[in-house]
C-alpha positions in Angstrom: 133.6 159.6 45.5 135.2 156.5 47.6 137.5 156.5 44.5 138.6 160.1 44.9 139.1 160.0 48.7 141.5 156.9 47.6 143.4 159.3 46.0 142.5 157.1 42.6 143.2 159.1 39.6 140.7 161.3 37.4 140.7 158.7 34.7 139.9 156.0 36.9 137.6 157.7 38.5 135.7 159.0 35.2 135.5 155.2 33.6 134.2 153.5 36.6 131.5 156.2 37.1 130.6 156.1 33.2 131.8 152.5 32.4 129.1 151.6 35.1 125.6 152.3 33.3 127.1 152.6 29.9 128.8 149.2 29.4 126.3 147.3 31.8 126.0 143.6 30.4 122.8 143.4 32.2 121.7 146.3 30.5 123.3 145.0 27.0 121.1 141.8 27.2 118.1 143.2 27.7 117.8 145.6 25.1 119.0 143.2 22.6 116.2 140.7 23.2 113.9 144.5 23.6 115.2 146.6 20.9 117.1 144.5 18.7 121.4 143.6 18.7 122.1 146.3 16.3 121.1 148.6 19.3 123.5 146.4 21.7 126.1 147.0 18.8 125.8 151.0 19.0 125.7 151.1 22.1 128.8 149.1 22.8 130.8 151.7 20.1 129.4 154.5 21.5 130.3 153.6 25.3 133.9 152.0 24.2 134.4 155.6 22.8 133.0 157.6 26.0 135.2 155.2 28.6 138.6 155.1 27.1 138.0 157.9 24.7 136.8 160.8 26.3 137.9 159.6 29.5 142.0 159.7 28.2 140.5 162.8 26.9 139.8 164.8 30.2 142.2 163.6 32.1 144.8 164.6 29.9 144.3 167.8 28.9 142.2 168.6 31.4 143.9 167.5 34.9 146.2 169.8 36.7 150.0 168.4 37.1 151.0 168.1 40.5 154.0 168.1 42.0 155.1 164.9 43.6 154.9 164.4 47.0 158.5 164.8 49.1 160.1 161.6 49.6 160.1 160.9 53.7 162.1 158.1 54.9 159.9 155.2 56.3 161.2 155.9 59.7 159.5 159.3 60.1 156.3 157.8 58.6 153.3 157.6 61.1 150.5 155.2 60.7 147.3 156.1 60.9 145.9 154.1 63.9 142.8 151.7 63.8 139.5 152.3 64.0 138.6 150.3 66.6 134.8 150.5 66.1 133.1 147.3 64.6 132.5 147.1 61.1 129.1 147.7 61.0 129.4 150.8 62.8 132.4 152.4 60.5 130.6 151.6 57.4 127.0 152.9 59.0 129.1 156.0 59.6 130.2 156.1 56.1 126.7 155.7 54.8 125.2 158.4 57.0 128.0 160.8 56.3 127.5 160.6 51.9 123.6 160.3 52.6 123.2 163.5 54.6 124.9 165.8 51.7 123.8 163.5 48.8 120.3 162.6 49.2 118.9 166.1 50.1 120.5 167.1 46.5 119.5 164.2 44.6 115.7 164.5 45.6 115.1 168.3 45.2 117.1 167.9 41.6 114.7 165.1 40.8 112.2 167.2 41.3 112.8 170.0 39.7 113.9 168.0 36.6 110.7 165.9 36.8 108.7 169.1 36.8 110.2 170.2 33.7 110.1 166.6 32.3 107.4 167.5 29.6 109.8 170.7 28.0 112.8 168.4 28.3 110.8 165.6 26.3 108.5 167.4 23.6 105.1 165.1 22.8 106.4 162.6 20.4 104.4 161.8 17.4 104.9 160.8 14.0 105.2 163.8 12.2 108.2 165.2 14.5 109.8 161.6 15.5 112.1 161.7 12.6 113.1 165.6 13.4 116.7 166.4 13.5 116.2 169.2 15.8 114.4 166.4 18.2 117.5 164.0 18.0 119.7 167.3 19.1 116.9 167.9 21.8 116.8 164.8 23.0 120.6 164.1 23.3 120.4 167.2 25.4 117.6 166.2 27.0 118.7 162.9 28.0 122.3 164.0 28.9 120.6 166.4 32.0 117.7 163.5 33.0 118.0 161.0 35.0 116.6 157.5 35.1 117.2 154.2 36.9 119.6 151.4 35.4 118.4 150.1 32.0 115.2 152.4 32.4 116.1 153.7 29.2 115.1 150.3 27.8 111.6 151.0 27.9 111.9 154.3 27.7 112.6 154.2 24.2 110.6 151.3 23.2 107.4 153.2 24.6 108.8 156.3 22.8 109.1 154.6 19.3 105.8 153.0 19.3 104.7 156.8 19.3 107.0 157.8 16.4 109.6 158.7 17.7 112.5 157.7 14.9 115.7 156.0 15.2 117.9 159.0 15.3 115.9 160.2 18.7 116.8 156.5 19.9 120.2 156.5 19.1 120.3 159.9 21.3 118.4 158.7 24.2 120.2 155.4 24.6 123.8 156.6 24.4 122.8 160.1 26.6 120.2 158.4 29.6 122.5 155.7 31.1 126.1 157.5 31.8 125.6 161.0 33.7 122.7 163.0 34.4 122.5 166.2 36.4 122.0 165.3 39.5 124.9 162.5 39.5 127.1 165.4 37.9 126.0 167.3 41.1 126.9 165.2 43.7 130.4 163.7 41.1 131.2 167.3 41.6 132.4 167.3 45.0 135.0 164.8 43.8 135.7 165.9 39.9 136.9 169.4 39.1 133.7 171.3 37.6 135.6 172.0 34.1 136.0 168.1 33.5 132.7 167.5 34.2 131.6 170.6 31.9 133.6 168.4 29.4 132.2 164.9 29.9 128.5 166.1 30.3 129.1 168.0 26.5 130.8 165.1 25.1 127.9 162.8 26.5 125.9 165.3 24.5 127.8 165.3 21.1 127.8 161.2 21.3 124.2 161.0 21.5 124.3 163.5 18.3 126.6 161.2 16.7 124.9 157.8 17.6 121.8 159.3 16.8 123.0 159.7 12.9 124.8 156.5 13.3 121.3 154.9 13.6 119.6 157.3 10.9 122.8 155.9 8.5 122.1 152.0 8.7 118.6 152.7 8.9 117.9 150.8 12.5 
């Protein structure tokens, strides 16, 4: 949102929010000495694809042309004065201003996504971990959830030590990390709603495809 009231452009915007979680070396480390380096290697594809892919995608097809601003000579150019509070109050200001409109949405969406946690994630077992229609759930599923950075980690190892197969892993790693609903909430006061629409389908589609990916090589 900083990077949209900087008057950054939608791509830029789009690939830091999504670059962020996707392509996090942290992240990338772990689950290679977790899950394995073949996982590090999807995921690394699959995000390359999302962040300059997708991203290029939306915001050229997608973004509105605007006219370009008048030309004004430098002499009728007013600068905007100083803030002459100290640092620590201008940035408290800051905070308190995105926290009173974004953490009020973010907890009642967590809620009501953790309430409906257990249709979003079916039970896993053996007989169904290997399920097409559960890799298609779950890349939906994960695409709309949200989770803390790398939490998807152990998410997935806990969830294949129940059955679940590598095409419901591919899903869940590719979909959990970039966007879930309530960060396409609270993105949405900064991203137009139809390029969002867009990114949170595509998010969808790549957990499809990395999920097949995985069922190909046999992860």
């Amino acid at each position: 949102m900083g990077l949209a009231k900087s008057r950054a452009s939608i791509g830029a915007v789009l690939a830091y929010w999504l670059g962020n979680p996707i392509l996090n070396p942290a992240t990338m480390i772990f689950m290679g000495f977790v899950l394995g380096w073949q996982w590090v290697a999807l995921r690394l594809g699959i995000g390359v694809l999302l962040v300059f892919g997708i991203v290029h995608l939306a915001e050229r097809l997608l973004t509105e042309p605007t006219a370009p601003a008048p030309v004004v000579p430098s002499s009728q150019v007013l600068e905007e004065a100083p803030d002459p509070r100290p640092l620590l109050v201008r940035w408290g200001s800051a905070f308190y201003q995105l926290a009173a409109g974004l953490i009020p949405e973010y907890l009642l969406i967590v809620v009501v996504l953790g309430a409906a946690r257990a249709w979003l994630f079916p039970a896993i077992t053996p007989a169904i971990g290997h399920s097409l229609w559960l890799l298609i759930v779950l890349a939906a599923a994960g695409t709309l959830f949200v989770i803390p950075t790398a939490g998807e980690v152990p998410i997935v190892q806990t969830l294949m030590a129940f059955g679940l197969g590598a095409g419901g892993a591919g899903a869940l790693l590719t979909t959990l990390p970039p966007v879930s609903l309530p960060s396409l909430v609270m993105v949405g006061r900064a991203v137009p709603a139809r390029i969002l629409v867009f990114v949170a389908g595509s998010v969808a589609a790549l957990g499809v495809l990395s999920g097949l990916v995985a069922l190909a090589f046999r992860f």
